[in-house]
Structures are given as structure tokens and as C-alpha cells.
N, C-alpha and C positions, 0 to 999 in steps of 0.2 A: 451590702447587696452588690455592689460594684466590684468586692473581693471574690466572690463567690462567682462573679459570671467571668471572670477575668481567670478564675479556677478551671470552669469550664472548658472555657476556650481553648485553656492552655490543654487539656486532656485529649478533648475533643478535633482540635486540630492536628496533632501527630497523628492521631488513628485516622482518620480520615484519607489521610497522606499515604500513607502505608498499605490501606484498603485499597485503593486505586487501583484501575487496571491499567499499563504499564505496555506503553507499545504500541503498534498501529496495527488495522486492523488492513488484512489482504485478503484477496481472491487468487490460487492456485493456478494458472493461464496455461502450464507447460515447462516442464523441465525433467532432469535428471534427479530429482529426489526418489526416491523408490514409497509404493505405497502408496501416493497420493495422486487422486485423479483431479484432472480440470475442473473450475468454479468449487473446489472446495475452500470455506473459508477459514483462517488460522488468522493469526497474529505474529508479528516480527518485532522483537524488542533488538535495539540494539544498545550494547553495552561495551565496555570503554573499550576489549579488546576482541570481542567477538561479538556475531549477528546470529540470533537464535530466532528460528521461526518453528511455531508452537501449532499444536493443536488440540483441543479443549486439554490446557496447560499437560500436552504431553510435547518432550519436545523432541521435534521430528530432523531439526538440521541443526549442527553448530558450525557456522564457519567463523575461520579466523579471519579477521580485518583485512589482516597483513596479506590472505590466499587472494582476495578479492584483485580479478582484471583489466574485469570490466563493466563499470555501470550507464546504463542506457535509458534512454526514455523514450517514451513514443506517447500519443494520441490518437484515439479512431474516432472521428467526428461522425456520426451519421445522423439524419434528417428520422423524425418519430411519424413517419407515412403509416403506419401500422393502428397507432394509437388515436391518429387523425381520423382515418377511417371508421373508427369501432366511435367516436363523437362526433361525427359526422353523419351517423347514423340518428341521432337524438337532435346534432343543433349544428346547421349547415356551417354559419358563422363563427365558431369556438373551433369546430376539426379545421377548418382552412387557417384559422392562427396557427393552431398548437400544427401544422403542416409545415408551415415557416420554421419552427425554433429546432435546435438542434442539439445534439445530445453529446455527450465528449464523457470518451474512458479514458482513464490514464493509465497506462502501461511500464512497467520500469522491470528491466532484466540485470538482472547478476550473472557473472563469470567469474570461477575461480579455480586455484591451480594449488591445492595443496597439499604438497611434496612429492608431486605425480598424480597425484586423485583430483583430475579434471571434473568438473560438474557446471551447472548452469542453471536457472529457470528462468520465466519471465511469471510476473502475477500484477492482478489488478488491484490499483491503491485507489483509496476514497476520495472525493475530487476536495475534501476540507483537509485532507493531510498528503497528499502526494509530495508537497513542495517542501514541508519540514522533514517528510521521509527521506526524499532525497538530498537535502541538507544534511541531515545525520549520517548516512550512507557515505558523503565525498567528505564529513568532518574527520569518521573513522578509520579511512581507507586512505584520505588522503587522495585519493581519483578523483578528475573531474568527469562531472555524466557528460553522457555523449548523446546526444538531440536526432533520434534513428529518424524522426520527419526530414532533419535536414541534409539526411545522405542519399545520394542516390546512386541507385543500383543500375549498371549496364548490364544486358542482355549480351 
């Protein structure tokens, strides 16, 4: 009995592995990719020498590691006034909490330069993978991100 599930296992585990989906999951924000409009959602896999972002597994960009300029991050924190209201409606007490808490996107833009084919996007990453996305991104590039909350812009 113990041979046979130790069978299993052994079968059962590679396919499993292999079935995977494979990459992190994005929202489109803006860029130079052709074809693709804002809040569409795709997928970015990235691999050992290049970063392909996909959409329903067609794939729409391949860049080279090596093109990559410049990787960025940002945050947009904004307050859920909207959602408060619409429960606020029902239960005084639960909208004036959920009024207090506050919501946070994560934003991460690419720049790259490859061999004169200039391009760029920014798109939104999932707030349980932004940080291993961007971990991946300065492993393959070798760039460090660059923290766009902590620049400031003069007028």
C-alpha cells in the first residue's frame, strides 16, 4: 500500500508542477504596447533572459532583460468614501469604519531601450505578489526599482 501511494505521488507531483500557471497576474495602466487598452488583465512571466507579458496565453511583448532601463514603483492609497456610503445606507456604524480604512494599488512601470526601439508601460500588480514581482524584475535586470512616492517633482 505504502508503494503504491509513494507511486502516486511520484506521478502526481510532476504534473501538477507543470500544470501550473506560471507568472504573475497584471492589470494594463498605460504604455507603449500596441493593442492593448487600460485595466486589461494579462500575465508577466519572467524568465531567465527575457520578460513576456501574455494575454489569454497569447503573447503580446517580449522584452529582453538586458533592454530594461528603468523599473519604478509607486502606490495610490485612497480612502473607500464611496463603499462607506452605499453601508452607510443599511448600518450607520460598519460605513463610518469601513470610512476609516483605506485601500492601496500597487503600481510598477518598465522602461526599455532595445537597440533603438524605445517603449515603456506602467500596469497594476496584485497586492500578494507586487514584491516578489519586483524582486524578479531587479534579479533579471540587475536594476534597482526606483520608489516614484519618494521623488519629487518641481513645478
Amino acid at each position: 500500500m505504502k508503494k503504491l501511494f509513494s507511486l502516486v505521488l511520484c506521478v502526481l507531483f510532476p504534473v501538477t508542477v507543470f500544470a501550473s500557471d506560471n507568472g504573475y497576474k497584471i492589470d494594463y495602466d498605460g504604455g507603449s504596447i500596441q493593442g492593448v487598452k487600460a485595466g486589461m488583465g494579462m500575465r508577466m512571466v519572467i524568465e531567465g533572459a527575457t520578460i513576456r507579458v501574455l494575454r489569454d496565453k497569447v503573447e503580446i511583448a517580449l522584452i529582453p532583460a538586458t533592454a530594461i532601463t528603468e523599473i519604478s514603483y509607486g502606490q495610490d492609497v485612497h480612502r473607500r468614501v464611496g463603499a462607506a456610503i452605499g453601508l452607510a445606507v443599511f448600518s450607520l456604524g460598519l460605513g463610518a469604519l469601513l470610512a476609516l480604512s483605506k485601500s492601496k494599488k500597487h503600481f510598477i512601470g518598465l522602461t526599455w531601450d532595445d537597440a533603438g526601439k524605445k517603449g515603456g508601460f506602467a500596469f497594476q500588480a496584485d497586492k500578494s505578489e507586487y514584491r516578489g514581482l519586483l524582486a524578479g524584475l531587479e534579479g533579471v535586470t540587475g536594476k534597482k526599482a526606483v520608489n516614484s512616492d519618494a521623488m519629487t517633482v518641481k513645478n
